[in-house]
C-alpha positions in Angstrom: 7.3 3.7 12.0 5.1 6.4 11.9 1.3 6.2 13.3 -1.2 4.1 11.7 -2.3 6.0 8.2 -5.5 8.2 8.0 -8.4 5.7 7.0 -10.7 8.0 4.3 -12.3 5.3 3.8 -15.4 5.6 5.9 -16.2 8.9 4.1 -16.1 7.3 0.9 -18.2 4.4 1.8 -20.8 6.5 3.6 -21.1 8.9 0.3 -20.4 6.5 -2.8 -22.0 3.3 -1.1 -20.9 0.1 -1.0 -17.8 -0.5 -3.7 -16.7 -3.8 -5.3 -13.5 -1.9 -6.4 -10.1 -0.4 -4.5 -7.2 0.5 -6.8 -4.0 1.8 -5.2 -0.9 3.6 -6.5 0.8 5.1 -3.5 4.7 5.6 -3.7 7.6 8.4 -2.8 11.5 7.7 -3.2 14.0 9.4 -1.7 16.9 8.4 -3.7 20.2 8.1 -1.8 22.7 5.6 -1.5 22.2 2.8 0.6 24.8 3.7 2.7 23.5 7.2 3.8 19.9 6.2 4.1 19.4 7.4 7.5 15.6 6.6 9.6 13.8 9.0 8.2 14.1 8.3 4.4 13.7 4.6 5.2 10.3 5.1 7.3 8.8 7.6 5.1 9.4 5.4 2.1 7.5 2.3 3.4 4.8 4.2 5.5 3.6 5.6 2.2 4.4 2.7 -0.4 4.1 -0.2 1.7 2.0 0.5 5.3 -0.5 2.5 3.2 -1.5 -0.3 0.6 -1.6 -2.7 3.3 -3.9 -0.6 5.4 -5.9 0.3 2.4 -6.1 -3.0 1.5 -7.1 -3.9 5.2 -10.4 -1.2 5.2 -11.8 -2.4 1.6 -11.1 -6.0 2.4 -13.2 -5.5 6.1 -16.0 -3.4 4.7 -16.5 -6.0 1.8 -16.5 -9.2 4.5 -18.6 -7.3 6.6 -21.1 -6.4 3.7 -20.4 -10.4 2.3 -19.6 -9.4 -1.1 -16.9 -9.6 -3.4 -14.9 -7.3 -4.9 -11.8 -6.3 -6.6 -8.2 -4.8 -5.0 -5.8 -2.9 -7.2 -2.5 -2.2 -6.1 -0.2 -0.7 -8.8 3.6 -0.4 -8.8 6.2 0.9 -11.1 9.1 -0.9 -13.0 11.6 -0.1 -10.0 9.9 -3.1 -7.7 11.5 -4.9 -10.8 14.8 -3.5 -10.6 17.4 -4.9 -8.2 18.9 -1.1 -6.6 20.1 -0.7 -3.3 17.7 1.7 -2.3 14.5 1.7 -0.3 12.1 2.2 -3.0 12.6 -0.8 -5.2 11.9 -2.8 -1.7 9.0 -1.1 -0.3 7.2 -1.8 -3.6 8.7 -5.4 -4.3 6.6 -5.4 -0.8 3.1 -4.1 -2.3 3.7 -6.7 -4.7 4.0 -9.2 -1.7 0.9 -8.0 -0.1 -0.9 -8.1 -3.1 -0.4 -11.6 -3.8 -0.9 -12.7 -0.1 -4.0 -10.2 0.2 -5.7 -12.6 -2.4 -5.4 -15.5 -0.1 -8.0 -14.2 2.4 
């Protein structure tokens, strides 16, 4: 995979203040069949869908522990996590949906 994700977090944070709330929506496809998904498709599907919730996730989750508050983490996916498809996309967001529910463990 690709390097970790830019974090634009600390520029929000340092403008906005401390926020309770994160929503994501992050997602690409590259539609081919599963048979001629090469590297390249397959990483840049789940860096953006999958490794940049979860990093997103990670940043608003550490700034609200280290502030000791609560708050509230959105991550949105389309109908395709829901539809069984042999390619990438419908997996790298059936993963958000993953991280999302094991996100609210913590």
């Amino acid at each position: 995979m690709a390097s970790r994700p830019h974090r634009p977090y600390a520029p929000l944070f340092s403008v906005f203040g401390p926020t309770a709330l994160s929503r994501t929506f992050c997602g690409i496809q590259r539609r081919r069949r599963a048979e001629e998904l090469g590297d390249e498709p397959i990483d840049a599907v789940l860096d953006v869908d999958l490794k940049a919730t979860f990093v997103a996730c990670q940043e608003v989750g550490k700034r609200l522990l280290g502030l000791g508050r609560k708050g509230k983490i959105i991550n949105m996916v389309g109908i395709i996590s829901f539809i069984p498809n042999m390619d990438i996309a419908p997996a790298s967001k059936g993963g958000v949906l993953q991280v999302t529910k094991a996100s609210r463990n913590e």
